[in-house]
C-alpha positions as a Markdown table, in Angstrom:
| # | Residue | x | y | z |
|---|---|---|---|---|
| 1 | Unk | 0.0 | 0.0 | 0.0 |
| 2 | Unk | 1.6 | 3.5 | -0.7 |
| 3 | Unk | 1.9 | 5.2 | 2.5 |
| 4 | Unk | 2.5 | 8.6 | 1.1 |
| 5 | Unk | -0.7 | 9.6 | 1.5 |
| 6 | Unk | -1.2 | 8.8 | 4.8 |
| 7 | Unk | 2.1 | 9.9 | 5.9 |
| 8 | Unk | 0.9 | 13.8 | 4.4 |
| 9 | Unk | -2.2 | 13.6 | 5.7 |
| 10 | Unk | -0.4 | 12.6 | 9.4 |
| 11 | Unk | 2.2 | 16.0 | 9.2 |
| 12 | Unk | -0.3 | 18.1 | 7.6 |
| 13 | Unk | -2.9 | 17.3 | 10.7 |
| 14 | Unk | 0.6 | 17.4 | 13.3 |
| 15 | Unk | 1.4 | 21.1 | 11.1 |
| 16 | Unk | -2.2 | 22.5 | 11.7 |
| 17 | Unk | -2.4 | 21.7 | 15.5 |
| 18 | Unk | 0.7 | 23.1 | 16.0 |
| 19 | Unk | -0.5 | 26.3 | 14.0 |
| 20 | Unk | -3.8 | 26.4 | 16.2 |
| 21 | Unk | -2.2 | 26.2 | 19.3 |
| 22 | Unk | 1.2 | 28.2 | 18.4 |
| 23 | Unk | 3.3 | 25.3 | 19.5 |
| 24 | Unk | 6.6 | 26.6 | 18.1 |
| 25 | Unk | 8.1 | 23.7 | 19.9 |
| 26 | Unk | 6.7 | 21.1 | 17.9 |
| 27 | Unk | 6.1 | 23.1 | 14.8 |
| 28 | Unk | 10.0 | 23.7 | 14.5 |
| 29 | Unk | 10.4 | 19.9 | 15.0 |
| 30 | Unk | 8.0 | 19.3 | 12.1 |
| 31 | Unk | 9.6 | 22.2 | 10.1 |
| 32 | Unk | 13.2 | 20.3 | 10.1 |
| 33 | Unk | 11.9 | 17.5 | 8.9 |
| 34 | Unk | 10.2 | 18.8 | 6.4 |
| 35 | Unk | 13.3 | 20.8 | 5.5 |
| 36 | Unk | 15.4 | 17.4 | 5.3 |
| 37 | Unk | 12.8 | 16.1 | 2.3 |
| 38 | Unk | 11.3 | 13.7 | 5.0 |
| 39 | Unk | 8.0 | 14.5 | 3.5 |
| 40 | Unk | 7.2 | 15.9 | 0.0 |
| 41 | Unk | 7.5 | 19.7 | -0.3 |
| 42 | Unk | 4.5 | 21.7 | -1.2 |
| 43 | Unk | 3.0 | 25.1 | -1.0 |
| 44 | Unk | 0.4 | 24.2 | 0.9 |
| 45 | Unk | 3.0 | 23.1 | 4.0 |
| 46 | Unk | 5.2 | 26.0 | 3.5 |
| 47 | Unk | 2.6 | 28.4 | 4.2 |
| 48 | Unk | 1.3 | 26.9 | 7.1 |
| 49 | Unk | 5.1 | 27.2 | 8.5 |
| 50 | Unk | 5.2 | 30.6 | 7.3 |
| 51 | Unk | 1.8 | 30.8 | 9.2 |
| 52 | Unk | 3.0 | 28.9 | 12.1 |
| 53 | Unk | 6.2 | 31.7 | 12.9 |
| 54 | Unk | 4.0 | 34.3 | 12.2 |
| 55 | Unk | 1.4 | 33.4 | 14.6 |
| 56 | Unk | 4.0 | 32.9 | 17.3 |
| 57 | Unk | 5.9 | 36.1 | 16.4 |
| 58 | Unk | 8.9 | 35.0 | 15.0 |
| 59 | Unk | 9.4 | 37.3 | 11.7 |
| 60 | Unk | 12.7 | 36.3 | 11.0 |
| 61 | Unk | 11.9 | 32.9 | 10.8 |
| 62 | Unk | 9.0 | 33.7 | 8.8 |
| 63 | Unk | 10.4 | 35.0 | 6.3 |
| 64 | Unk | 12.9 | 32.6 | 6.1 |
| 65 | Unk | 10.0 | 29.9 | 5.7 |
| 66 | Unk | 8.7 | 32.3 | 2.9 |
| 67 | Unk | 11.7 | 32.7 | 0.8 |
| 68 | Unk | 12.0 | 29.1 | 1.0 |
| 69 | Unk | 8.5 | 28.6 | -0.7 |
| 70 | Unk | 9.6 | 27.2 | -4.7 |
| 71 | Unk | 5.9 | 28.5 | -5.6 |
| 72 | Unk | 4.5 | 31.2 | -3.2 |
| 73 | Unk | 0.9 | 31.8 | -3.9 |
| 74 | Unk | -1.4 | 34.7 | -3.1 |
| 75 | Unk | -2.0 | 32.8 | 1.0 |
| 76 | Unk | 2.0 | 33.0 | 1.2 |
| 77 | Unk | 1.9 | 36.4 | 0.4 |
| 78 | Unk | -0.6 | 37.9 | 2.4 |
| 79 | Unk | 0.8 | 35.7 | 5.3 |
| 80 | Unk | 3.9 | 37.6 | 5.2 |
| 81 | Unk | 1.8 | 40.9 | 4.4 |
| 82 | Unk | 0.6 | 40.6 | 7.9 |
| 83 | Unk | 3.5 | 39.6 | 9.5 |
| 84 | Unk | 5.4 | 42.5 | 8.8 |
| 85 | Unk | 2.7 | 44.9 | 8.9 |
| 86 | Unk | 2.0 | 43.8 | 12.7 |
| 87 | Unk | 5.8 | 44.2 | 13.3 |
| 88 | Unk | 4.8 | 47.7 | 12.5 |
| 89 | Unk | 7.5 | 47.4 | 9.4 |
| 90 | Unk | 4.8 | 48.5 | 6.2 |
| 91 | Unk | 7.4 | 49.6 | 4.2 |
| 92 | Unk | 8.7 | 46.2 | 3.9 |
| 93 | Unk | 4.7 | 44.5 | 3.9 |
| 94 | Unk | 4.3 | 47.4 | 1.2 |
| 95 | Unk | 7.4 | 46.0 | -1.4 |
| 96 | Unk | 5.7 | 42.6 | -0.5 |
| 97 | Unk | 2.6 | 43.4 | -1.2 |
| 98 | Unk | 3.4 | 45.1 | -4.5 |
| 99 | Unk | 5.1 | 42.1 | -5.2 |
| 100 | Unk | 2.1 | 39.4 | -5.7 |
| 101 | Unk | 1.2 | 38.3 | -9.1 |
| 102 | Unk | -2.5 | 38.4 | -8.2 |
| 103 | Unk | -3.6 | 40.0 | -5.2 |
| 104 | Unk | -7.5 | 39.3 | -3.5 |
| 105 | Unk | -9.5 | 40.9 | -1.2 |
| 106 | Unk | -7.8 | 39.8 | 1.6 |
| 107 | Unk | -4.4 | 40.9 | 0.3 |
| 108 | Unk | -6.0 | 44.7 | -0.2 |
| 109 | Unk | -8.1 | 44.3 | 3.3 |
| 110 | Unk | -4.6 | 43.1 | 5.3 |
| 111 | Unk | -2.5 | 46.2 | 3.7 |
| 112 | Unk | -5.0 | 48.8 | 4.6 |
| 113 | Unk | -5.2 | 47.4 | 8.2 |
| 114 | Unk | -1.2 | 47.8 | 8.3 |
| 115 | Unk | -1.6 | 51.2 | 7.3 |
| 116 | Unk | -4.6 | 52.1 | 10.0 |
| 117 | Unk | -2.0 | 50.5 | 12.4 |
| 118 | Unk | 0.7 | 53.2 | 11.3 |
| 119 | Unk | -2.1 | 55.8 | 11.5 |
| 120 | Unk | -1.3 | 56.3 | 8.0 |
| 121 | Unk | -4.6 | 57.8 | 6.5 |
| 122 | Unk | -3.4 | 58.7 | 3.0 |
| 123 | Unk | -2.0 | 55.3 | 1.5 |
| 124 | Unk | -5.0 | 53.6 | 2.9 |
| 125 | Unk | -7.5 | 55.5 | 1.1 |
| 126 | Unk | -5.3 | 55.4 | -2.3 |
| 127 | Unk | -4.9 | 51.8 | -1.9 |
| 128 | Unk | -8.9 | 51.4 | -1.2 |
| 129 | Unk | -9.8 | 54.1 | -4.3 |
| 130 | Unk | -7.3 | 51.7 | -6.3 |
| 131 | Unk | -9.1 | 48.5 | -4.9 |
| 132 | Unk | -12.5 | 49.5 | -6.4 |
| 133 | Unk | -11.5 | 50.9 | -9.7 |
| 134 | Unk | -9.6 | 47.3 | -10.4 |
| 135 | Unk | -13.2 | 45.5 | -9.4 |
| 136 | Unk | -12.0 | 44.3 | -6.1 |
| 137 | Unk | -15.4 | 43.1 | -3.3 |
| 138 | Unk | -15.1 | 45.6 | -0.7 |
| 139 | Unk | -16.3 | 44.1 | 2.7 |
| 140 | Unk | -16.9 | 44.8 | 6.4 |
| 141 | Unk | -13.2 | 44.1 | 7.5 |
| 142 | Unk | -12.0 | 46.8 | 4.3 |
| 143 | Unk | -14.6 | 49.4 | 5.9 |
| 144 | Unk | -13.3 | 48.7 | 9.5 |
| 145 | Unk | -9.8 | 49.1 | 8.6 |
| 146 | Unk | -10.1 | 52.6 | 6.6 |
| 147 | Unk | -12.4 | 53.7 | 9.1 |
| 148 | Unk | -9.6 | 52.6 | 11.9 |
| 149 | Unk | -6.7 | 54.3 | 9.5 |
| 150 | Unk | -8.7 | 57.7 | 9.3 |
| 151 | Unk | -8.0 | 58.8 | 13.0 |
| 152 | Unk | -9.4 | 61.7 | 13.7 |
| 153 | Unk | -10.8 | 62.3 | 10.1 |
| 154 | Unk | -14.6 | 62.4 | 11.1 |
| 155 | Unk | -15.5 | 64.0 | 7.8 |
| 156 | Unk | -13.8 | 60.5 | 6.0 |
| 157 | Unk | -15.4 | 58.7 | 9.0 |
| 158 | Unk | -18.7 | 59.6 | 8.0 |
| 159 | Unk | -18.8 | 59.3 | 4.5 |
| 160 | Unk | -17.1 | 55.4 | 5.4 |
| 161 | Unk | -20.0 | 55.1 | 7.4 |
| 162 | Unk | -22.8 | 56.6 | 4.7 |
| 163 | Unk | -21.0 | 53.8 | 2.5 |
| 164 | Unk | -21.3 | 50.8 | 4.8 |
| 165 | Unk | -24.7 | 51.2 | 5.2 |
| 166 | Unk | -26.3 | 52.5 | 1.6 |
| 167 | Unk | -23.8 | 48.9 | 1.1 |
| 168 | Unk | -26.1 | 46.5 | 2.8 |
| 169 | Unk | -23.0 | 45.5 | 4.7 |
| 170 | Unk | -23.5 | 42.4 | 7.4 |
| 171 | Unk | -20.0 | 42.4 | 8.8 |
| 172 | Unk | -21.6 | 44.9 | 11.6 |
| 173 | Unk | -19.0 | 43.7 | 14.5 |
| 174 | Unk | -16.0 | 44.5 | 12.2 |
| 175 | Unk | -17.0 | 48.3 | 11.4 |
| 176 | Unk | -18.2 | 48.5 | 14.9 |
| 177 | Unk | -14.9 | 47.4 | 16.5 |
| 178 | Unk | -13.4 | 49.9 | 14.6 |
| 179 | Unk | -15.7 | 53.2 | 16.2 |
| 180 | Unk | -13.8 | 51.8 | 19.2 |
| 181 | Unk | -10.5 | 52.0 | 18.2 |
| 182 | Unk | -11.0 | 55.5 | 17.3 |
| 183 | Unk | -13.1 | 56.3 | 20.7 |
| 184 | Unk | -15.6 | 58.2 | 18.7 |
| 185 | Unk | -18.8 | 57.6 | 20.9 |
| 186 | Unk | -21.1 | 59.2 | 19.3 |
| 187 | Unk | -20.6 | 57.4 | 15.4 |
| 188 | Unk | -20.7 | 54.0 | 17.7 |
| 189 | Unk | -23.8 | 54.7 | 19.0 |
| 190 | Unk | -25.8 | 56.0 | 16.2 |
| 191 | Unk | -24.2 | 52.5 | 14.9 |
| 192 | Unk | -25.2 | 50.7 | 17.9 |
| 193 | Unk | -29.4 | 52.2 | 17.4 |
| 194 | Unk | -29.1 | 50.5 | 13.5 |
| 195 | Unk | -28.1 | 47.5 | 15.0 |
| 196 | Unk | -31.2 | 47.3 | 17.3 |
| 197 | Unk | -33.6 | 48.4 | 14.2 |
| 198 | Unk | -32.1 | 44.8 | 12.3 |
| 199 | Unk | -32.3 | 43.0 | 15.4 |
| 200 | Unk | -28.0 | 42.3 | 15.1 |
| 201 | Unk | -27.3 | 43.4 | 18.9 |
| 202 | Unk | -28.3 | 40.0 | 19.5 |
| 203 | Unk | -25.6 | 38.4 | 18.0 |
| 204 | Unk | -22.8 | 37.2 | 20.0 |
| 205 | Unk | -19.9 | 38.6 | 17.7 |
| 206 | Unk | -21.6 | 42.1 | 17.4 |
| 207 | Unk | -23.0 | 41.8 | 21.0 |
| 208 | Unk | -19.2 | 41.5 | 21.4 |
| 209 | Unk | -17.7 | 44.0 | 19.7 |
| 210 | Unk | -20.5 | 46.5 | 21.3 |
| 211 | Unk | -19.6 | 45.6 | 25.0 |
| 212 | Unk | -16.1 | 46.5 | 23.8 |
| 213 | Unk | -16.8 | 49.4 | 22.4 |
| 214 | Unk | -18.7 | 50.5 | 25.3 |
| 215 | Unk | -16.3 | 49.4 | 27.8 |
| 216 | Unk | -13.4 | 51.2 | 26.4 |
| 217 | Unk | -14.6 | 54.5 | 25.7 |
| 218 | Unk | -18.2 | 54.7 | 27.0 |
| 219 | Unk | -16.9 | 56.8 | 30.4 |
| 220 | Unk | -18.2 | 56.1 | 34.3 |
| 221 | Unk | -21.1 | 54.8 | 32.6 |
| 222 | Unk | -19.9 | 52.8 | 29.7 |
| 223 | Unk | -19.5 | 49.0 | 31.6 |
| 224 | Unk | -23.5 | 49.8 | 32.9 |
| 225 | Unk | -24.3 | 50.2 | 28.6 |
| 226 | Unk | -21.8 | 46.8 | 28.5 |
| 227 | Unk | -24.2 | 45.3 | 30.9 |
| 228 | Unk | -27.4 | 46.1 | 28.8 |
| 229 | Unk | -25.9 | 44.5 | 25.6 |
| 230 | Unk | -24.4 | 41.5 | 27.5 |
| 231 | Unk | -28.2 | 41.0 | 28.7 |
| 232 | Unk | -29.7 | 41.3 | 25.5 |
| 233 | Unk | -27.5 | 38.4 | 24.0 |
| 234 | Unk | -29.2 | 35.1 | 24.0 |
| 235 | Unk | -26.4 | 32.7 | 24.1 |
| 236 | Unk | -22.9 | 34.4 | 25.4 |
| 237 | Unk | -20.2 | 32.6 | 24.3 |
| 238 | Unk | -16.6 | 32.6 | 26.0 |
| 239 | Unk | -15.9 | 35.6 | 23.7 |
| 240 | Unk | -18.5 | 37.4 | 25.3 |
| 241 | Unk | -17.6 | 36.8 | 28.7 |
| 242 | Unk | -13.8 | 37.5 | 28.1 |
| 243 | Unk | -15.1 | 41.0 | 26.9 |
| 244 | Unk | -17.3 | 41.7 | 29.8 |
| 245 | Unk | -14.4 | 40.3 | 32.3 |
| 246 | Unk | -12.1 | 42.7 | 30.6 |
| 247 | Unk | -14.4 | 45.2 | 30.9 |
| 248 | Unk | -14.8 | 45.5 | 34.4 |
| 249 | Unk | -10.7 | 44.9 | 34.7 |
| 250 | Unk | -9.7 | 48.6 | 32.7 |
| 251 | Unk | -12.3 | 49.7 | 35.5 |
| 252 | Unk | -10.1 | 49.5 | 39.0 |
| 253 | Unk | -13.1 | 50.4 | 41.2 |
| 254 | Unk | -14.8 | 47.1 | 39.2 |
| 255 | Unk | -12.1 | 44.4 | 39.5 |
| 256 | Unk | -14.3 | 42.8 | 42.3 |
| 257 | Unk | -17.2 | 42.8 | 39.1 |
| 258 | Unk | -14.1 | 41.3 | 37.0 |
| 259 | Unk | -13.7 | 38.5 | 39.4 |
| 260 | Unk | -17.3 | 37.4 | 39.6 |
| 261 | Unk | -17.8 | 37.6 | 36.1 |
| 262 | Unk | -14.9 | 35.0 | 35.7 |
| 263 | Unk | -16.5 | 32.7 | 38.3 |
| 264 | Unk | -19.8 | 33.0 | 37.2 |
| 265 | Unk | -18.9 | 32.3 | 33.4 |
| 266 | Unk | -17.2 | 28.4 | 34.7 |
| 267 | Unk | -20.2 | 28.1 | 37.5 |
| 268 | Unk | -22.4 | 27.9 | 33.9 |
| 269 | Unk | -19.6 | 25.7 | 31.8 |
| 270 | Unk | -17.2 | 28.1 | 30.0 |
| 271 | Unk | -13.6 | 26.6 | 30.3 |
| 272 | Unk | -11.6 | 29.9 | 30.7 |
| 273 | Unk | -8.8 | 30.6 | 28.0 |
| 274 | Unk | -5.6 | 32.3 | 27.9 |
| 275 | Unk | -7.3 | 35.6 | 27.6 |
| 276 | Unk | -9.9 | 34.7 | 30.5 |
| 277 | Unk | -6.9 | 34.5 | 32.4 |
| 278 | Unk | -5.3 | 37.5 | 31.4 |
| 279 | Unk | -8.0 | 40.0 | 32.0 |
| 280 | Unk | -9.1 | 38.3 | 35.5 |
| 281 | Unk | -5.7 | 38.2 | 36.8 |
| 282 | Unk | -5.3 | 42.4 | 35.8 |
| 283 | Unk | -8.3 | 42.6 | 38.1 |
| 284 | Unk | -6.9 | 40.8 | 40.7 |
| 285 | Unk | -3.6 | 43.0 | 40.5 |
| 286 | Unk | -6.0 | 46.2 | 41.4 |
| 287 | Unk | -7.7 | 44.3 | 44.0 |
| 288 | Unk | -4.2 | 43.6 | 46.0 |
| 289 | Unk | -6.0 | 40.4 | 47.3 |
| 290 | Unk | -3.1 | 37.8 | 47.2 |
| 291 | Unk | -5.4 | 35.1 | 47.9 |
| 292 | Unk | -7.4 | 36.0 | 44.8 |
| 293 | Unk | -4.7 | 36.1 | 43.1 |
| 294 | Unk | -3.2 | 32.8 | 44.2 |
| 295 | Unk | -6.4 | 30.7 | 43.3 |
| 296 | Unk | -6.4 | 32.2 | 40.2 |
| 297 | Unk | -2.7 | 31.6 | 40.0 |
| 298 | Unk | -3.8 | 27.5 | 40.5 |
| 299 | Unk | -6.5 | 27.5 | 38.2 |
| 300 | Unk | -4.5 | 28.8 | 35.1 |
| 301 | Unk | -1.5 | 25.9 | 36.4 |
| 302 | Unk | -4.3 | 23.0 | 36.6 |
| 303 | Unk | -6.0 | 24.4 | 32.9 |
| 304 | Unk | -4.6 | 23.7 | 29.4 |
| 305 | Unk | -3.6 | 26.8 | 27.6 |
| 306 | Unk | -1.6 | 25.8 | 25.1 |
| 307 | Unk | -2.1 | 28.8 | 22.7 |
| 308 | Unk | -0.8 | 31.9 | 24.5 |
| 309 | Unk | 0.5 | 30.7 | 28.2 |
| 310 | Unk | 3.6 | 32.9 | 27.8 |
| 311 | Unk | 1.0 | 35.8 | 28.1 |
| 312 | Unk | -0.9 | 34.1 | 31.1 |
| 313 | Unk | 2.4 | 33.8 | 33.2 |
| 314 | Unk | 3.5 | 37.7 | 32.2 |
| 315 | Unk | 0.3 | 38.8 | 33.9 |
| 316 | Unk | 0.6 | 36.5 | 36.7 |
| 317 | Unk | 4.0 | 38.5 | 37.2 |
| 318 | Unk | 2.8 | 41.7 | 36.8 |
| 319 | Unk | 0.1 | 40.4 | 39.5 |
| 320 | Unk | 2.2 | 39.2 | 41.9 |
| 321 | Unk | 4.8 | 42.3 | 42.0 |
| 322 | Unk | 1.8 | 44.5 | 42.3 |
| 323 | Unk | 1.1 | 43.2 | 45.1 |
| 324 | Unk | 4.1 | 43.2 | 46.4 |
| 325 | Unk | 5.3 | 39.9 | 46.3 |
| 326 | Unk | 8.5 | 39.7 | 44.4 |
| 327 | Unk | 9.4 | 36.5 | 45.2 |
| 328 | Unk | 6.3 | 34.6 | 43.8 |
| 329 | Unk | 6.5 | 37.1 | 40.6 |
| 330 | Unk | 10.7 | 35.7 | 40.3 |
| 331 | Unk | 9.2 | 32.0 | 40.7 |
| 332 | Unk | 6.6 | 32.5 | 38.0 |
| 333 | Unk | 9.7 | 34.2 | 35.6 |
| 334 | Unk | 12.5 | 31.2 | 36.8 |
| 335 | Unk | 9.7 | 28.3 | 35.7 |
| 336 | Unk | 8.5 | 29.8 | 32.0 |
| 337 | Unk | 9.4 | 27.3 | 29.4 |
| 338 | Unk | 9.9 | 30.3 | 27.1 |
| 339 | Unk | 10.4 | 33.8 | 27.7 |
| 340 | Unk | 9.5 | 36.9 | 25.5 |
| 341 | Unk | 10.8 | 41.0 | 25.8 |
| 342 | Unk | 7.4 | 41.2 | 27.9 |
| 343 | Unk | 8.8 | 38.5 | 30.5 |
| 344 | Unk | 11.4 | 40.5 | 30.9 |
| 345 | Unk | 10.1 | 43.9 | 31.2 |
| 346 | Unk | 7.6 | 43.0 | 34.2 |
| 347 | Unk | 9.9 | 41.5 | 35.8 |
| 348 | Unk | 12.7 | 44.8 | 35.6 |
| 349 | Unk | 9.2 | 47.0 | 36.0 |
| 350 | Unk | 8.5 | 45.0 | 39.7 |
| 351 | Unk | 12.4 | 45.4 | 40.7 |
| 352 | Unk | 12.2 | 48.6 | 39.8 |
| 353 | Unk | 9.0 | 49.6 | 41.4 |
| 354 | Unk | 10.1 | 48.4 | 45.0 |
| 355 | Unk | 13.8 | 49.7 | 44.7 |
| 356 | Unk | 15.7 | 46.8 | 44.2 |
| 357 | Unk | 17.9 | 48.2 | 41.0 |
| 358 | Unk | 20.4 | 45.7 | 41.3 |
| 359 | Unk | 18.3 | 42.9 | 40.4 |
| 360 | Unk | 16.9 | 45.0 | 37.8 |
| 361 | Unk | 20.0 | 45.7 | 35.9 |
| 362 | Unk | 21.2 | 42.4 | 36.0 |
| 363 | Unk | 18.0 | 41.1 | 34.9 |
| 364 | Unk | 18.3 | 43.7 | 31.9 |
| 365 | Unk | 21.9 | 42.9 | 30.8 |
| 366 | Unk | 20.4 | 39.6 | 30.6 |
| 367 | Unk | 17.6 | 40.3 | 28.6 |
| 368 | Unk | 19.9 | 41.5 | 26.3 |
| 369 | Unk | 22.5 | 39.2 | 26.4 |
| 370 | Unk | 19.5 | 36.5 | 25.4 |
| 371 | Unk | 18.6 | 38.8 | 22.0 |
């Protein structure tokens, strides 16, 4: 029987867990022997790899996967499109970019989100007018990107906004999300009354992006408006209790609210996730309860979080020096598998903050002795 088959199908599957759950661990593994010809090369694998480093922030090694592609294809592109433009280098995701025989949708919608990154209004307009004069389907996440890349431009802002709608647009939670990164309260809420009029607020991935926008810039009472929406939704999902938990945690005087919220999402079945952890523990940093904190501390040991636990253990840090305990914050940096500039930082920030320079300095030469 050839085994070829089966032994793609076995890596490929290995390949896209490893993606999934940004093991860069095993996905390095797999990427060596894939390297040494132990399984046929493809396109198909190679982006995934390219996907893989991306994913767990590893440019250089992205690009290395990229260059290594025989037959890049529009995915490899705008994987490496992305990758640069998040590493806040669109220069280099604009040569790219320019560079793809055929670019789609997605190649167009991932530029102009570099560029609202960059707060760079100009190029993201040109690149949308150019978008629409070569026949391209503009949809909710091109909309939330120029509207995000306009800034303070509420004259663009509004004519974006006359657009989505005379549009017909569903992707409401995109173009919402992106009245929040600009704070500009009143354009979300005029959004948010259209949303009740087609009965959307209901859904959990607007519901979600409302309770965030409301959060963030709604004032003293913007969680009470989070509140309202999070009632209306029929079903919450995790994602909607991760945005309520985070909520209350960017509140200080509601980090007790943060706190139920977490243990009233598992009393009803919700496994918490690396971002569950991350807001809860936040709220337990301005509650200076170390017993909080230390349950919490427990429950993110005993749970699997194999996407993002780097960022679980850099806010347990943070936690623990907040509160003053330096030596539970050192244990928590001495045990991580892997550590990343942010590892490093909290731990300098919490010497730092309580006097003890020495330890800071060393801890900094070492950071960059690691780089």
């Amino acid at each position: 029987m050839n085994q070829t088959p089966w032994k793609f199908k076995s890596f490929r599957d290995l390949l896209l867990k490893s993606v999934a759950e940004r093991d860069l661990f095993t996905g390095k593994s797999l990427h060596a022997r894939y390297l040494k010809s132990l399984v046929a090369s493809s396109t198909y694998l190679s982006n995934h790899f390219v996907n893989l480093y991306s994913k767990c922030g590893r440019l250089s090694y992205a690009r290395a996967a990229f260059d290594s592609t025989e037959e890049p294809n529009v995915f490899s592109y705008n994987v490496i499109v992305k990758a640069y433009a998040k590493d806040s280098k669109i220069h280099i995701a604009r040569q790219l970019f320019d560079e793809i025989p055929q670019p789609d949708t997605v190649s167009y919608n991932t530029l102009i989100s570099g560029y609202a990154d960059a707060r760079e209004t100009f190029p993201a307009m040109v690149l949308f007018k150019r978008m629409r004069e070569l026949g391209f389907e503009v949809d909710g996440f091109t909309l939330s990107g120029l509207i995000a890349a306009c800034c303070d431009r509420v004259d663009l802002i509004v004519q974006l906004h006359c657009f989505a709608v005379s549009g017909g647009f569903d992707a409401y939670s995109s173009v919402n999300n992106a009245f929040v990164t600009l704070d500009h309260l009143i354009g979300g809420r005029q959004f948010h009354g259209k949303l009740i009029k087609s009965g959307f607020h209901r859904n959990s991935h607007v519901g979600s992006g409302l309770i965030d926008f409301y959060s963030k810039c709604g004032g003293r009472n913007g969680m009470s408006e989070s509140e309202k929406v999070f009632q209306e939704i029929l079903s919450p999902d995790l994602v909607i209790w991760n945005t309520m938990i985070s909520g209350y945690s960017l509140n200080e005087e509601l980090s007790e609210e943060a706190v139920k919220s977490f243990r009233q999402m598992q009393r009803i079945g919700h496994r918490p996730d690396d971002c569950s952890f991350v807001c809860v523990t936040s709220a337990c940093s301005n509650l200076s309860s170390p017993s909080q904190g230390k349950q919490i501390h427990g429950l993110a040991i005993k749970s699997h979080i194999p996407s993002n636990r780097i960022s679980v253990n850099n806010s347990l840090i943070s936690m623990y020096y907040e509160n003053g305990n330096l030596q539970d914050a050192r244990r928590v940096f001495d045990r991580m598998p892997e550590l990343n500039a942010v590892s490093y930082n909290c731990m300098i920030k919490g010497y730092a903050q309580h006097g003890n320079v020495t330890e800071a300095l060393l801890l900094y030469q070492r950071m960059l002795d690691s780089v």
